[in-house]
C-alpha positions as CSV (number, residue, x, y, z in Angstrom):
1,X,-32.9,323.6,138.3
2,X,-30.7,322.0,140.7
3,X,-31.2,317.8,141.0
4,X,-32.4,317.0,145.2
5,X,-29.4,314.6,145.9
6,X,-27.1,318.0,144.9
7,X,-29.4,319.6,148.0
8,X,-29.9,318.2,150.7
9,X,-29.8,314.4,152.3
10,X,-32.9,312.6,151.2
11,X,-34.3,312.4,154.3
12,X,-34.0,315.9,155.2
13,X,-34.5,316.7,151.3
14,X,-38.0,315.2,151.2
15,X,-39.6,316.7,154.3
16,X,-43.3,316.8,155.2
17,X,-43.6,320.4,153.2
18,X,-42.3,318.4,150.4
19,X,-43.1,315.3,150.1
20,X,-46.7,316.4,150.2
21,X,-46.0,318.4,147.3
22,X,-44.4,315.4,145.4
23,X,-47.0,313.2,146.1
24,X,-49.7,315.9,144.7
25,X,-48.3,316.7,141.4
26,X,-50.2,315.4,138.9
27,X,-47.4,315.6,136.3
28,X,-45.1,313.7,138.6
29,X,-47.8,311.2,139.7
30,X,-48.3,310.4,135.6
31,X,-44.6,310.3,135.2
32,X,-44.0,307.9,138.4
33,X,-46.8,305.5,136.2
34,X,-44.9,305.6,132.8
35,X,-41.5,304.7,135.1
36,X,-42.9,302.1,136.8
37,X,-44.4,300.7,133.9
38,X,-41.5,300.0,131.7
39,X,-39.6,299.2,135.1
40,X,-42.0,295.7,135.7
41,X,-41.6,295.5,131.7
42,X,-37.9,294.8,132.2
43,X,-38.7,292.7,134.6
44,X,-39.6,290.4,132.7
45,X,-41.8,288.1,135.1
46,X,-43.2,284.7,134.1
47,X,-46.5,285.3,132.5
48,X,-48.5,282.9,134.5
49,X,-50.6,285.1,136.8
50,X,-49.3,284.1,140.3
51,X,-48.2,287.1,142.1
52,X,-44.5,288.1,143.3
53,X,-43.1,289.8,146.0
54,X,-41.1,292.3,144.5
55,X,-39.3,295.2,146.5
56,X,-39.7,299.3,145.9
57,X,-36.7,300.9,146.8
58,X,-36.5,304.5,147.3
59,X,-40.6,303.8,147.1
60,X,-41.1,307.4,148.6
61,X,-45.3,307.9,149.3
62,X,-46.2,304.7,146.9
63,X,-46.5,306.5,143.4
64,X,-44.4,303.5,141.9
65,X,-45.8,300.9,144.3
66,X,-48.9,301.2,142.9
67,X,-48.1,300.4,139.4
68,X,-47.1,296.8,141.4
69,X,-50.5,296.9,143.4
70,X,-52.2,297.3,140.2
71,X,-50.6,294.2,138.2
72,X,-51.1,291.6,141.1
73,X,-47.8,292.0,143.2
74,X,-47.1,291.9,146.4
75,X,-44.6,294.5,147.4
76,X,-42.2,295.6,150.2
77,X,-41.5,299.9,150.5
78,X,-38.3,300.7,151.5
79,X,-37.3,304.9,151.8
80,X,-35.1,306.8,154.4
81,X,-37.8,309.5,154.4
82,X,-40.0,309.3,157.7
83,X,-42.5,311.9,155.7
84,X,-42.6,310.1,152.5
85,X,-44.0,307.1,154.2
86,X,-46.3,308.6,156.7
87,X,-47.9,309.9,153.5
88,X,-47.6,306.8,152.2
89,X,-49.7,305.4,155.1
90,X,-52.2,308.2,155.1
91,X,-53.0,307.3,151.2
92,X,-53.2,303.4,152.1
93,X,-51.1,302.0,149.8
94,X,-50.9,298.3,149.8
95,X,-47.5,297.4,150.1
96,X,-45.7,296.6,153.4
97,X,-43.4,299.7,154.0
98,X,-39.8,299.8,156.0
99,X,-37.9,303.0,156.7
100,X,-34.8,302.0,155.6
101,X,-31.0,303.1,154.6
102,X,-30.0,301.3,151.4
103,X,-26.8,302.3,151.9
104,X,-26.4,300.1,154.9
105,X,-27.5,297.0,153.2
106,X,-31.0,295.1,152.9
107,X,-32.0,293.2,156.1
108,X,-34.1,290.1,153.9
109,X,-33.7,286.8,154.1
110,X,-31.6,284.9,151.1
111,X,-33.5,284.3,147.8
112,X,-36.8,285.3,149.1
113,X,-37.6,288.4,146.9
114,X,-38.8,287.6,143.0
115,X,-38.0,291.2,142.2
116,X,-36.9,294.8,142.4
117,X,-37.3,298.0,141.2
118,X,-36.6,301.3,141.7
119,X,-37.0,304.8,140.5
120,X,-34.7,308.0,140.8
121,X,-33.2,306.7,144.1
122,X,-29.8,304.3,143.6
123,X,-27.5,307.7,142.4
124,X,-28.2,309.0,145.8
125,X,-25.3,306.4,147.1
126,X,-22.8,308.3,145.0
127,X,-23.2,311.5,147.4
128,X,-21.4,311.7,150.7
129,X,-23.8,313.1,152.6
130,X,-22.5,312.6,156.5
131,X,-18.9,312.6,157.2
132,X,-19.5,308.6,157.9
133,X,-20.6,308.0,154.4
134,X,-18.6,306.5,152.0
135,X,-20.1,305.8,148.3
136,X,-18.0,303.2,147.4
137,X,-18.8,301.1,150.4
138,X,-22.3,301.9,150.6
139,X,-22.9,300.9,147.0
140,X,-20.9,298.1,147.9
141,X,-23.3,297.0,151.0
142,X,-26.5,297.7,148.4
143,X,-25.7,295.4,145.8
144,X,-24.4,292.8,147.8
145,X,-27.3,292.4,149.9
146,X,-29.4,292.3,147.2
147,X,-28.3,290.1,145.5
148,X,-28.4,287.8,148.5
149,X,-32.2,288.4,149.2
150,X,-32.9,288.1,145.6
151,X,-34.0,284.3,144.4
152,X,-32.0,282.6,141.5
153,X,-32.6,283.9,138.2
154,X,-34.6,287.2,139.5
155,X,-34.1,290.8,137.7
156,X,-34.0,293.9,139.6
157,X,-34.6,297.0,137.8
158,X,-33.4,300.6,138.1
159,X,-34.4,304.1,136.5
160,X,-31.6,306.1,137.5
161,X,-30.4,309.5,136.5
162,X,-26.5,309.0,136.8
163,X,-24.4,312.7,136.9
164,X,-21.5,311.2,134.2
165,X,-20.1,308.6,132.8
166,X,-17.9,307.9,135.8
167,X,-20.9,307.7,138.2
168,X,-23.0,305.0,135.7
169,X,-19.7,303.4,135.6
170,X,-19.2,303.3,139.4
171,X,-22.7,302.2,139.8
172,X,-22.3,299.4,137.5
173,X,-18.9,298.2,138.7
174,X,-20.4,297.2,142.3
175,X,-23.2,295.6,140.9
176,X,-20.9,293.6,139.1
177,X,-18.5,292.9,141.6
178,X,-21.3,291.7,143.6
179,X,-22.3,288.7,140.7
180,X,-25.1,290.5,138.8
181,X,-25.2,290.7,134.9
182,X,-26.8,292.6,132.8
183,X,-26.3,296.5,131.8
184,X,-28.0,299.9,131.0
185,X,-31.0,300.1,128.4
186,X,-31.6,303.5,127.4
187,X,-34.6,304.7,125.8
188,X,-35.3,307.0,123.5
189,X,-31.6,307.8,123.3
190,X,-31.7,311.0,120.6
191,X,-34.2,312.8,122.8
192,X,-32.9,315.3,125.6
193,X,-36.2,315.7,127.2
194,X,-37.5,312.0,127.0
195,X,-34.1,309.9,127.2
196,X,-34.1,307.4,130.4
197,X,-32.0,304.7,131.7
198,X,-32.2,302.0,133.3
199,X,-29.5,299.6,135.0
200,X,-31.3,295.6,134.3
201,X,-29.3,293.0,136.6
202,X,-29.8,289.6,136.8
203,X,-29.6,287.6,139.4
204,X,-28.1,283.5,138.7
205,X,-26.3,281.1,137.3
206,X,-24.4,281.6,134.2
207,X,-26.4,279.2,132.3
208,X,-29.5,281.8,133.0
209,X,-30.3,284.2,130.0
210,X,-28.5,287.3,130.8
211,X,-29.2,289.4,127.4
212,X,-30.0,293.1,127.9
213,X,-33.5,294.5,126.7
214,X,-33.4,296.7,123.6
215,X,-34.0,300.2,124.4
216,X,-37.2,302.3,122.8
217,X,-36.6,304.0,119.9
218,X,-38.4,307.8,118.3
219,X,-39.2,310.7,120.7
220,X,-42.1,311.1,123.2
221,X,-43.8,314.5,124.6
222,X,-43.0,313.6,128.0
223,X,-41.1,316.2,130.4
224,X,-37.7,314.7,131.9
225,X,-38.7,314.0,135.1
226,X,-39.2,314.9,138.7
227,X,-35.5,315.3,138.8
228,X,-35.5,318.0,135.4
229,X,-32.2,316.4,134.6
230,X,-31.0,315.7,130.9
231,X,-27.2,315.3,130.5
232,X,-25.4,316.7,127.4
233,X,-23.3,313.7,127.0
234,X,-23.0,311.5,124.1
235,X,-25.5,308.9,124.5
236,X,-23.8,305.5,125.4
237,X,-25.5,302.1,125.9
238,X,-22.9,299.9,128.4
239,X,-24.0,296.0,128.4
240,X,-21.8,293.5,131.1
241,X,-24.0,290.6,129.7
242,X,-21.1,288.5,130.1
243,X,-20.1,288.1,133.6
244,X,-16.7,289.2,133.5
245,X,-15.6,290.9,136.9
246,X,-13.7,294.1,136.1
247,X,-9.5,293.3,136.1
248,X,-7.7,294.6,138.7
249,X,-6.4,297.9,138.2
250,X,-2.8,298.1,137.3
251,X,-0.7,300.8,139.8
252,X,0.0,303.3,138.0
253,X,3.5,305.4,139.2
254,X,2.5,308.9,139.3
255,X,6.0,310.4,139.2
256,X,6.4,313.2,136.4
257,X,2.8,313.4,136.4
258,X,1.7,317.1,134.8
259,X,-0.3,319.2,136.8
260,X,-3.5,318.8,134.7
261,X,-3.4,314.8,135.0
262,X,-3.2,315.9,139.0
263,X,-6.2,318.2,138.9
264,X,-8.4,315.7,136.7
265,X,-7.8,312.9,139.1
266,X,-8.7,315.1,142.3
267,X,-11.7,316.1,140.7
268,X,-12.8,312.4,139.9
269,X,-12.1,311.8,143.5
270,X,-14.2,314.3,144.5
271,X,-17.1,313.5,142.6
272,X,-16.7,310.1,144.3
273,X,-16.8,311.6,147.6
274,X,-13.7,311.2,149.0
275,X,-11.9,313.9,150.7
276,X,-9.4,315.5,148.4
277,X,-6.7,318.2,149.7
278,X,-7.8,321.8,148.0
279,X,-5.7,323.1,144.7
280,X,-3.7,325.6,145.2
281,X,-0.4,326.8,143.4
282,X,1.6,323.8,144.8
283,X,-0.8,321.4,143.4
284,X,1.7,318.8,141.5
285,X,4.7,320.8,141.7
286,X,8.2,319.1,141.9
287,X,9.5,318.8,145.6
288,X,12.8,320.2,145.9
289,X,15.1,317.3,146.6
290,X,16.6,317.8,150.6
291,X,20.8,316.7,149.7
């Protein structure tokens, strides 16, 4: 089955049709739950009983905002889908809700938000869905606005189902670059239908702890998710606890390069978006030299 960023935008993806359909599954409601659970478990809040405004984003009709509602937060919804959130509305959810691009930034004020989370939404930045739409700089726009809105010392939490290695690692280089730590937990990393990640970013000083969550360990009967995504790749656990912004990358000359290092590159370009020329049987071949 073919993963919703890989068909349509999300705002056209997750129409009226179906974001009704979403919303009344009870295997994806129970799922949704479990997510949102272990998503506020990362978290890690102070254990003192006063409530936080946290953020849901990508918070669709409310399934994961509800897990908030029912553990004493306060909560902000932000989706792109118009439908998702008149559903939302219709089932009363408590949060405040925003129609919103999080590819164009978050409009908060600085260090007001305690928290954030989100489920199966931030990969949707690594797809160029409009011609206007540039992954790199949307992802670029996300992560530095949050961590603006975000106060000192705050986590934000994200389930997310990345395609490859690249795309985790694309993902995790913005937030990075914008002055979180932290790095992907994966649990239950041997099973293919139960595995999950999750990117945990802190927000602070480098005094703060910045030490990434163990994972969970053993197998659980639990279906993959809405998305029915498990990758084959060998299972990798990346931790940036330590602050360091990536090094610039060297230029590399790409004279004499062979035509397979060509085609692996456009494809990596691809995958990022950009616009790459199509192969053909010219593709990397030596230019004739015009004296």
């Amino acid at each position: 089955m073919s993963r919703p960023e890989f068909q349509a935008p999300p705002e056209i993806f997750y129409n009226e049709s179906e974001a009704r359909k979403y919303t009344s599954s009870s295997r994806i409601t129970e799922i949704q739950a479990k997510l949102s659970e272990r998503a506020l478990e990362l978290l890690a809040l102070p254990d003192d009983d006063v409530p936080r405004l946290l953020l849901d984003i990508g918070c669709g009709s409310g399934l994961s905002g509800e897990t908030l509602s029912e553990n004493g937060h306060q909560w902000i919804g932000l989706d792109i889908s118009d439908s998702m959130l008149n559903v939302a509305l219709e089932r009363e959810v408590e949060g405040d809700l925003l129609l919103s691009d999080m590819g164009q930034g978050l409009g908060f004020r600085d260090g007001v938000i305690d928290g954030a989370i989100s489920i199966s939404a931030v990969q949707w930045l690594c797809n160029a869905d409009r011609s206007s739409h540039n992954p790199r700089l949307r992802l670029k726009a996300f992560f530095g606005s949050l961590y603006r809105c975000l106060a000192r010392g705050a986590r934000a939490v994200f389930q997310v189902y990345p395609e490859s290695n690249d795309q985790r690692e694309l993902i995790l280089g913005f937030a990075m670059r914008a002055g979180f730590a932290g790095g992907v937990v994966v649990d239950f990393p041997h099973s293919s239908k139960s595995r999950k990640e999750y990117l945990v970013l802190t927000c602070g000083a480098p005094s703060l702890s910045t030490a990434v969550p163990s994972g969970k360990e053993g197998d659980e009967e639990e279906s993959c998710s809405e998305d029915e995504f498990s990758g084959d790749e060998e299972t990798k656990t990346v931790s940036m606890a330590d602050r360091q912004r990536p090094r610039k990358r060297q230029k590399i000359n790409k004279k004499g390069k062979s035509r397979e290092w060509v085609l692996k590159k456009k494809e990596q370009m691809r995958k990022k978006g950009n616009v790459v020329p199509p192969d053909s049987k010219y593709t990397a071949r030596k230019r004739k030299s015009r004296f």
